[in-house]
C-alpha positions as CSV (number, residue, x, y, z in Angstrom):
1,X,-6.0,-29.6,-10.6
2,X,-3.6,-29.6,-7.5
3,X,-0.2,-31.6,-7.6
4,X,1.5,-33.0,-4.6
5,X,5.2,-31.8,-4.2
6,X,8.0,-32.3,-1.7
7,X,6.6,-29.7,0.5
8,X,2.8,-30.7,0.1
9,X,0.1,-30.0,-2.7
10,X,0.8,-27.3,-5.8
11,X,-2.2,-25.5,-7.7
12,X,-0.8,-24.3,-10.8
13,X,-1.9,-20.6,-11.7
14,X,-1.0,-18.1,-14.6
15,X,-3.0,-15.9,-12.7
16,X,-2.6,-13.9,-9.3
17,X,-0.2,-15.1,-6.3
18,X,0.3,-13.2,-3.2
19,X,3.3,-13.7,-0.7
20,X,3.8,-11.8,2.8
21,X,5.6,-8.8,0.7
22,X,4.6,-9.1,-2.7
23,X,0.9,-9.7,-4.8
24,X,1.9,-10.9,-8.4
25,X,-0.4,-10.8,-11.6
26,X,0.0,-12.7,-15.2
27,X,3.5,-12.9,-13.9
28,X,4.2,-9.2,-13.1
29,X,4.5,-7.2,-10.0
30,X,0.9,-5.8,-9.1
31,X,2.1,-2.7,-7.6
32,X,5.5,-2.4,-9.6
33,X,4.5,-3.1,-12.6
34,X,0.6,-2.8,-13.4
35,X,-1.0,-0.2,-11.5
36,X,-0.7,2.9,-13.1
37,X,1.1,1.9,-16.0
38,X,-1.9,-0.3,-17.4
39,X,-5.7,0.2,-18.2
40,X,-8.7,-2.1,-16.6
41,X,-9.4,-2.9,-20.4
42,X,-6.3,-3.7,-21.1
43,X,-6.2,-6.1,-18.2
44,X,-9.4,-7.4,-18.3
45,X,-8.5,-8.5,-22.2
46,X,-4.9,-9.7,-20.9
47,X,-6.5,-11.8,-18.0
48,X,-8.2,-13.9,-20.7
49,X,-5.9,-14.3,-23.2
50,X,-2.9,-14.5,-21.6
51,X,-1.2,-11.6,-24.1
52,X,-1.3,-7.8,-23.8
53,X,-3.6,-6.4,-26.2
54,X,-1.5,-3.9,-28.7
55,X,-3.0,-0.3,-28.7
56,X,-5.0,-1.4,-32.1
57,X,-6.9,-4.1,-30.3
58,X,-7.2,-2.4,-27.3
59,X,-9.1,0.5,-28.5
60,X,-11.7,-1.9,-30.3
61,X,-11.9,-4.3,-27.5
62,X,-12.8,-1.0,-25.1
63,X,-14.8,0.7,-27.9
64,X,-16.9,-3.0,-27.3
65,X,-16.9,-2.1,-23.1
66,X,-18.0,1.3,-24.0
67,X,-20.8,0.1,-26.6
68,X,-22.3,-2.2,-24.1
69,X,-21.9,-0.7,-21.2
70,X,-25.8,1.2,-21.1
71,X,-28.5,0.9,-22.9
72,X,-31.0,2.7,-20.5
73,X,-34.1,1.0,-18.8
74,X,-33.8,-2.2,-19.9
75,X,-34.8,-5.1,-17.9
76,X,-31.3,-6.0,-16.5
77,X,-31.1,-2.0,-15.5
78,X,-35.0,-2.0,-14.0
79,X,-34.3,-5.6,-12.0
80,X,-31.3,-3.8,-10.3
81,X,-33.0,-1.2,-9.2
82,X,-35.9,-3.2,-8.1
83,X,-33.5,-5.7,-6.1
84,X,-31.9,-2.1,-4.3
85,X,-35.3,-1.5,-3.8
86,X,-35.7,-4.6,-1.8
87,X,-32.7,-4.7,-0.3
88,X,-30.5,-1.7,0.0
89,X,-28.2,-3.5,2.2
90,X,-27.1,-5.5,-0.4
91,X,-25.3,-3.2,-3.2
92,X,-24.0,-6.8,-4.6
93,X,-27.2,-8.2,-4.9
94,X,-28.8,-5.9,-6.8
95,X,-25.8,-5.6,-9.4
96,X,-26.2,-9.4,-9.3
97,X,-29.8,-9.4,-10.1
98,X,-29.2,-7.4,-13.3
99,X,-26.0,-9.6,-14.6
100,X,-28.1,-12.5,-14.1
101,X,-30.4,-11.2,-16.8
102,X,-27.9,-11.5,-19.7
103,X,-29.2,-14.1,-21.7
104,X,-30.5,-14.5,-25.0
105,X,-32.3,-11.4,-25.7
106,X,-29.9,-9.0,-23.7
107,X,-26.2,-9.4,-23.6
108,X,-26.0,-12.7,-24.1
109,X,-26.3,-11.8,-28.1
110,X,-22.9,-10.8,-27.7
111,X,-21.9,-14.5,-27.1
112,X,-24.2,-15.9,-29.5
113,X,-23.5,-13.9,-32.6
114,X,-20.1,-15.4,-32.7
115,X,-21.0,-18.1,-32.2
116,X,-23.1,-18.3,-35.1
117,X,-20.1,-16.5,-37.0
118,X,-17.7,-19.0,-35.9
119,X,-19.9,-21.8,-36.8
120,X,-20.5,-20.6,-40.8
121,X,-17.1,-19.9,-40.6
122,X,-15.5,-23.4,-39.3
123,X,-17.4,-25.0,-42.6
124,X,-15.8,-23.6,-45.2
125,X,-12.6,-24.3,-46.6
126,X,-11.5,-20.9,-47.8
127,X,-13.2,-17.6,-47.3
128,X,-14.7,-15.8,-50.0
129,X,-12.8,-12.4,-51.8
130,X,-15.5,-10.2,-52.2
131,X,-18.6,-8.6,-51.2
132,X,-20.4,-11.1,-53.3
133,X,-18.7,-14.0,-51.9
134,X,-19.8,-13.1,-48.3
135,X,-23.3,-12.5,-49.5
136,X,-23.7,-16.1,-50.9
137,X,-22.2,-17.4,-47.9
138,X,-24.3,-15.5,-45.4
139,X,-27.5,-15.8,-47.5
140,X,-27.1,-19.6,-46.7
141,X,-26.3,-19.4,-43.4
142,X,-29.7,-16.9,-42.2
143,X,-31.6,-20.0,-45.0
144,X,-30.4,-22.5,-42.6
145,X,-31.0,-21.0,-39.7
146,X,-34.7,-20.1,-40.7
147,X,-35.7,-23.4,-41.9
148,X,-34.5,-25.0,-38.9
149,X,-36.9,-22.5,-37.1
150,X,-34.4,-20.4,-35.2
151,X,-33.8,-16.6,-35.4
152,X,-30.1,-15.4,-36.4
153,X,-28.0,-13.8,-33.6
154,X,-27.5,-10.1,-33.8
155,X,-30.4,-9.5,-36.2
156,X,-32.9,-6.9,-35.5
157,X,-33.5,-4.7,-32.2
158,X,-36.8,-3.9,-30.5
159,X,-35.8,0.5,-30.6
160,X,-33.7,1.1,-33.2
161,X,-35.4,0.0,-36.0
162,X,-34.0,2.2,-38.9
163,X,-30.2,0.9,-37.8
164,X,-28.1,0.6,-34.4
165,X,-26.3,3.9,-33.9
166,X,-23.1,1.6,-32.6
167,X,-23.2,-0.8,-35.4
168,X,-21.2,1.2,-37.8
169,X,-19.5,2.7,-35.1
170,X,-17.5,0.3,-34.3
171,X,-16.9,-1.3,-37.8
172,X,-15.4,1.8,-38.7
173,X,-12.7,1.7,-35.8
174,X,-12.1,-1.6,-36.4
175,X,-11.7,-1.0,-40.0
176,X,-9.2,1.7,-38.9
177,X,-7.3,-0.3,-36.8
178,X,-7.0,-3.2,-39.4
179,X,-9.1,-5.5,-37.5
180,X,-12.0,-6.3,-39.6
181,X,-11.7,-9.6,-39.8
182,X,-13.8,-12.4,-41.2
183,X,-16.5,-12.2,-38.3
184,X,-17.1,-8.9,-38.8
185,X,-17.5,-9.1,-42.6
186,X,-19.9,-11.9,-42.8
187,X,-21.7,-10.2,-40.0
188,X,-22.0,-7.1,-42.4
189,X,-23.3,-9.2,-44.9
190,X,-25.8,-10.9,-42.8
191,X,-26.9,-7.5,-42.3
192,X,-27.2,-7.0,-46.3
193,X,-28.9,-10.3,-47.0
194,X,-31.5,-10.3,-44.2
195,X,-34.0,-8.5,-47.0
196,X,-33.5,-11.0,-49.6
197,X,-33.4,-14.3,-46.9
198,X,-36.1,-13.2,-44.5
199,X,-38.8,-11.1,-46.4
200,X,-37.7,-7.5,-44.5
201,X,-34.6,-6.3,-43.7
202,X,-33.6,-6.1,-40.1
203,X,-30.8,-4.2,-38.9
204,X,-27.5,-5.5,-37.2
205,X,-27.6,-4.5,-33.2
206,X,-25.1,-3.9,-31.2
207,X,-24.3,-6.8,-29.4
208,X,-24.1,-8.6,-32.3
209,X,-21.4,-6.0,-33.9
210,X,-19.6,-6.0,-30.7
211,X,-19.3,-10.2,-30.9
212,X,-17.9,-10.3,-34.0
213,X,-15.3,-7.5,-33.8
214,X,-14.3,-9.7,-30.3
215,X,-14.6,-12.9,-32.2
216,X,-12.4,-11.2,-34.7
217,X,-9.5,-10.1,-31.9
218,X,-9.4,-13.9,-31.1
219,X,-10.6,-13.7,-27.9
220,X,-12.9,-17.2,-26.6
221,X,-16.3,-17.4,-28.0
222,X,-17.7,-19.4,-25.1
223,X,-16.4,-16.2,-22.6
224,X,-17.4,-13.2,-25.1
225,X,-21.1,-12.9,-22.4
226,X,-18.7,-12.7,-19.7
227,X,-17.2,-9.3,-21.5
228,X,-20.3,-8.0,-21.9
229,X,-21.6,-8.3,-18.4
230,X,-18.4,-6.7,-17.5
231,X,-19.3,-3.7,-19.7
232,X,-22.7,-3.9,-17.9
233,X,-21.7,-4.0,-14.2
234,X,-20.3,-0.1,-15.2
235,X,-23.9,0.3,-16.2
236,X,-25.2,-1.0,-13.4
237,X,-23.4,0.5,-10.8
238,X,-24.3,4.1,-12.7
239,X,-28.0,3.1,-12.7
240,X,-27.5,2.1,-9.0
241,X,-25.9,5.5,-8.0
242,X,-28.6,7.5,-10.3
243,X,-31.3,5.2,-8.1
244,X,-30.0,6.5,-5.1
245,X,-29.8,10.0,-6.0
246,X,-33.8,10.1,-8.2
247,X,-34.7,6.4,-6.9
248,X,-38.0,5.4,-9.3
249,X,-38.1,2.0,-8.7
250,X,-40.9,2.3,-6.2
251,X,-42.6,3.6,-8.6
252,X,-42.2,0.7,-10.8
253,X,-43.1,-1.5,-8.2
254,X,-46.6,0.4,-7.2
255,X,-47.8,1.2,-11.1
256,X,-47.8,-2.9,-12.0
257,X,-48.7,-3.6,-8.3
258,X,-52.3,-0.9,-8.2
259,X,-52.8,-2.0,-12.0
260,X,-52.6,-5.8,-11.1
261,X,-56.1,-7.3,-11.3
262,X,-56.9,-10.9,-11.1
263,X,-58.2,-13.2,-14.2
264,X,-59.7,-16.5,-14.4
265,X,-56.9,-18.5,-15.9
266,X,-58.8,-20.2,-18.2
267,X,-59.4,-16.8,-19.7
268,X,-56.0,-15.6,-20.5
């Protein structure tokens, strides 16, 4: 939205302005006042919501940037390094290609575990005191979600099937810091109940841990993917540079290419 002054059209900004001698950030002096004196996580959590992190939220919020930064070949990591395959001109495009595969089943969980969370949570009109509380209320909410024939954000992960290694992890610090909030409880209690609601229990991955301890340092729910694509461009960039140096994706690319055989469609 732009507004027309005495001296011609104003777009209001709480963000970054630059003048012939000065760049200014969030209202400080980028050179005087931020650089050097603050972290990129601290910054990156500022940017967003409009408030310095203290040190208690910022080491959870970059325990979360740590947590999501890697998780090996998966198939945001393998599309990078097919796209630098492709085109090795284009650095940008193949860190693009692997941000664009945050959805649903990678990443995106980050974003839709709290969502989830925050939805249970917005119906009730005062949070339950115990363990047993959160149980009955999270036993309901996996019910509803099954019967409506949806699966529950954050629930269950393809390797680790004995329990996510970061999952407790990061509950712990958070726990430490005094910033286990609702989120994260009933998220713990999802975890608990999935036995009892769904037949088997499932563990609690880690971008569904890493939702809910954001959720809980009040930072948007709708912008939590955007987080953890920024944890993955680091990844990214590290699977980039280990392509260059031991590339493998043209290996990728000839194993499904000489195994690719063609099938009557009506057969498949």
């Amino acid at each position: 939205m732009s507004a027309q002054t005495g001296q011609g059209l104003f777009f209001p900004t709480s963000l970054g302005t630059s003048s012939r001698t000065e760049i200014r950030l969030l209202g400080q002096d980028l050179a005087g006042d931020l650089m050097g004196k603050v972290s990129f996580g601290e910054l990156a959590f500022w940017l967003v919501a409009m408030r310095r992190p203290s040190a208690s939220e910022l080491r959870v919020f970059e325990t979360v940037l740590v947590a999501l930064a890697d998780h090996g070949f998966t198939p945001t990591a393998i599309a990078a390094r097919l796209t630098y395959l492709s085109a090795p001109d284009s650095l940008q495009g193949a860190l693009a290609a692997g941000l664009l595969g945050g959805g649903s089943r990678f990443l995106g969980v980050t974003e839709d575990c709290a969502l989830f969370l925050a939805e249970v949570l917005d119906g009730q009109e005062q949070l339950p005191g115990d363990d047993a509380g959160w149980d009955a209320l999270a036993l309901e909410a996996i019910r509803s979600r099954r019967d409506q024939g949806k699966l529950v954000p954050g629930l269950g992960h393809p390797n680790h099937k004995d329990g996510d290694p970061r999952t407790p992890v990061l509950i712990g610090i958070a726990e430490e810091e005094g910033l286990r909030g609702p989120h994260l409880r009933l998220f713990e209690a999802v975890g608990r109940m999935s036995g009892e609601a769904l037949g088997r229990q499932l563990p609690l991955n880690g971008a569904g841990v890493c939702g809910a301890a954001l959720a809980d340092l009040g930072l948007p729910q709708e912008l939590l993917r955007g987080f953890a694509l920024l944890a993955r461009a680091a990844g990214l960039l590290g699977q980039l540079a280990e392509e260059r140096r031991n590339p493998i994706a043209n290996s990728i690319y000839m194993t499904v290419d000489r195994n690719a055989g063609y099938v009557d469609p009506d057969t498949i």
